[in-house]
matplotlib code that plots the C-alpha trace (Angstrom):
import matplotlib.pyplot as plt

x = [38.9, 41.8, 44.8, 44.6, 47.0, 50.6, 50.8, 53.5, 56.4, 59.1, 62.1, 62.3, 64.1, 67.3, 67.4, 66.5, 65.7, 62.4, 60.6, 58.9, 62.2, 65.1, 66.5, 68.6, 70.5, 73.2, 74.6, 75.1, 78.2, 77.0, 80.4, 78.7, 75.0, 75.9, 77.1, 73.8, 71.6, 72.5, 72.3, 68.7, 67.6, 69.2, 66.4, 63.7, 64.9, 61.9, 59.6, 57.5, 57.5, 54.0, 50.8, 51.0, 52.7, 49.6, 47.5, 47.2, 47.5, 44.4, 42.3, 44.3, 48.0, 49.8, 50.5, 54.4, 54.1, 52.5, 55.4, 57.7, 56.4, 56.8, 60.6, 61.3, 59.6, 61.3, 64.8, 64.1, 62.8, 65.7, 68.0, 66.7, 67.0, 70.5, 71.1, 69.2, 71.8, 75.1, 73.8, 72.4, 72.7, 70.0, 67.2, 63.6, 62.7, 58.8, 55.7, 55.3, 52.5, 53.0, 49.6, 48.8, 50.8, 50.5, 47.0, 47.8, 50.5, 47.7, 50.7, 48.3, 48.1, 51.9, 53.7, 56.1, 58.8, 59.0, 58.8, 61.3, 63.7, 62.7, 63.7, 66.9, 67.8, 66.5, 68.6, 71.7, 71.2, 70.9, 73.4, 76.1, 75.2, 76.0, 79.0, 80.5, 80.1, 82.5, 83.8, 83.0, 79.7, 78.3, 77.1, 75.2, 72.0, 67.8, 64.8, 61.2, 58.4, 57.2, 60.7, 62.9, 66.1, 68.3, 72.0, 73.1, 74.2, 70.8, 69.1, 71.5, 70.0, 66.7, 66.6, 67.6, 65.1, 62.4, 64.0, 64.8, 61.3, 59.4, 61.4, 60.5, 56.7, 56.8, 59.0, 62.2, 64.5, 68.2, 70.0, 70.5, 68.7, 71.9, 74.0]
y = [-19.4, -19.3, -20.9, -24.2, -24.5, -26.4, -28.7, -30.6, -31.6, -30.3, -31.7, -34.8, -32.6, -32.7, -37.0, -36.9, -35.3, -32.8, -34.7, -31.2, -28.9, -31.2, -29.8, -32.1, -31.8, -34.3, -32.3, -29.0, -27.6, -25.9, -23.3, -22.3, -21.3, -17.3, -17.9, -20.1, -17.7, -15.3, -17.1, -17.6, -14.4, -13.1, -15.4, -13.1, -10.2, -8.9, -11.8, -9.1, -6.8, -6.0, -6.1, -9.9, -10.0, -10.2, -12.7, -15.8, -18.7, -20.3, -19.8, -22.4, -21.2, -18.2, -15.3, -14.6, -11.8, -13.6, -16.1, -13.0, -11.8, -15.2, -15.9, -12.0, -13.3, -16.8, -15.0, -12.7, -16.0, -18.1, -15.1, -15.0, -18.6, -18.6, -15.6, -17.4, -20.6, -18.5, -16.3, -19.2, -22.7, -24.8, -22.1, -22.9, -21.4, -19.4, -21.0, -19.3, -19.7, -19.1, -18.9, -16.5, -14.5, -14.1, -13.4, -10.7, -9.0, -8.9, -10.8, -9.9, -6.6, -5.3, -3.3, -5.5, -3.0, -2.6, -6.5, -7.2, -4.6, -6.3, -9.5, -8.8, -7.2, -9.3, -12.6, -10.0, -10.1, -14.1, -14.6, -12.7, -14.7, -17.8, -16.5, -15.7, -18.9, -20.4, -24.2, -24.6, -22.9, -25.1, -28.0, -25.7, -26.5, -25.0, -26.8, -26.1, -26.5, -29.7, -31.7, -31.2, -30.8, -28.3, -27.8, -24.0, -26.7, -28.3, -25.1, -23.9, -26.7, -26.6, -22.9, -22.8, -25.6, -23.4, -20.3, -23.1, -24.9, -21.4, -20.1, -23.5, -22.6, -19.6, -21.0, -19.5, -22.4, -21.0, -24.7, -23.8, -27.2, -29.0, -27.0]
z = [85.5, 88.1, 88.2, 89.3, 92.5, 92.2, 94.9, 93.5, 95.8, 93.5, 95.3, 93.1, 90.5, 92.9, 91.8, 88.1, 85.2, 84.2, 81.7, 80.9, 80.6, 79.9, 83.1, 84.5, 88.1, 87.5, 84.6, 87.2, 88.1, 91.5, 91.1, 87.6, 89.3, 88.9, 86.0, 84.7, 86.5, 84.4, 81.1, 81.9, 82.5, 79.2, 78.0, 79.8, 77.6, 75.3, 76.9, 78.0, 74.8, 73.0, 73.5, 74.5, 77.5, 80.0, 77.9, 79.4, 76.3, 77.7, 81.1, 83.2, 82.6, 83.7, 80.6, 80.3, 82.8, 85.2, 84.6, 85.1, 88.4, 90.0, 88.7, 89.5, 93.3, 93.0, 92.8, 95.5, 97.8, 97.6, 97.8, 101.0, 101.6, 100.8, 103.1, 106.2, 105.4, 105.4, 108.7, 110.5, 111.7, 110.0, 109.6, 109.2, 105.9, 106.3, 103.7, 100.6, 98.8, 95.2, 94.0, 97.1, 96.4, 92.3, 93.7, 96.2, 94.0, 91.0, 88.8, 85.7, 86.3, 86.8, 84.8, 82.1, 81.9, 85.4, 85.9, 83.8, 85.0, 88.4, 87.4, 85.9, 89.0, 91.5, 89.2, 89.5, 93.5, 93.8, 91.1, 93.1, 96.3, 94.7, 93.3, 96.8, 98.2, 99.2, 99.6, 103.2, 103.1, 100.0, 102.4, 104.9, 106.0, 105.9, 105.8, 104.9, 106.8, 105.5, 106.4, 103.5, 104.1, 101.3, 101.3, 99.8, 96.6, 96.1, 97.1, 94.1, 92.0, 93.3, 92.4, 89.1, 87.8, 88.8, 86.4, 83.8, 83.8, 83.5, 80.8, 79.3, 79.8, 78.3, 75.2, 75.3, 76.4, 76.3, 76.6, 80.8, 80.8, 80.0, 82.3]

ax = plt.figure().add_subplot(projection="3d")
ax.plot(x, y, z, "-o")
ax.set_aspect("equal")
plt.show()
């Protein structure tokens, strides 16, 4: 059975609290996101040890690597993103399709170790971005395709939800949700 596709419109998670994670955006300090960044990937350490790793829990959800290879990918994206909002004025951000590409990249069938040295260095690279920002470039603009508009702070925000909520489906919540 495949994945069912998220079509959710995530953006809400920039007003109020996850009802499924406890994240909630009010509660983050946007200077902190290195710092919180990295407090959540320490909670990918040993996700992906043993034999379990590339088991999915039941047909319809993702197995902790799978889960892996998207945050590892979801790190990479928005360290793009942020790049494109510090180098330009307002930049279109491309689609990405999540499911598409856990599809193409055979999620299931990476390597753990290598995913999770992935991940820790791909958080390390977006974690560092956010840690150079500076005051004036917080409020820069980027948009995505479908209309919505992201400042580099609710990008920030935006960003780290997604790391929080999939540690939180994969049952290792660390606390980032009361950053």
């Amino acid at each position: 059975m495949p994945i069912e596709p998220d079509t959710k419109d995530w953006t809400w998670v920039l007003e109020r609290p996850c009802a499924e994670c406890g994240f909630d955006p009010s509660a983050v300090d946007v200077t902190r996101l290195a710092e919180l960044v990295h407090e959540n990937t320490r909670g990918w350490y040993g996700a992906l040890d043993g034999a379990g790793a590339a088991v999915r829990p039941d047909p319809g959800t993702w197995s902790r690597l799978e889960y892996a290879c998207h945050v590892r990918d979801v790190h990479r994206l928005f360290g793009e993103r942020v790049r494109l909002m510090l180098d330009q004025d307002d930049p279109a951000f491309a689609n990405w399709d999540q499911d598409e590409t856990a599809v193409e990249s055979r999620y299931s069938e990476q390597d753990p170790a290598e995913v999770s040295v992935e991940l820790v260095e791909a958080a390390a690279d977006t974690a560092a971005l956010f840690a150079g920002i500076t005051d004036d470039q917080w409020p820069r603009r980027g948009r995505r395709s479908n209309g919505s508009v992201f400042t580099v702070a609710t990008l920030g925000v935006y960003y780290l939800h997604d790391v929080v909520h999939h540690l939180h489906d994969i049952g290792h919540d660390i606390g980032v949700a009361e950053a």
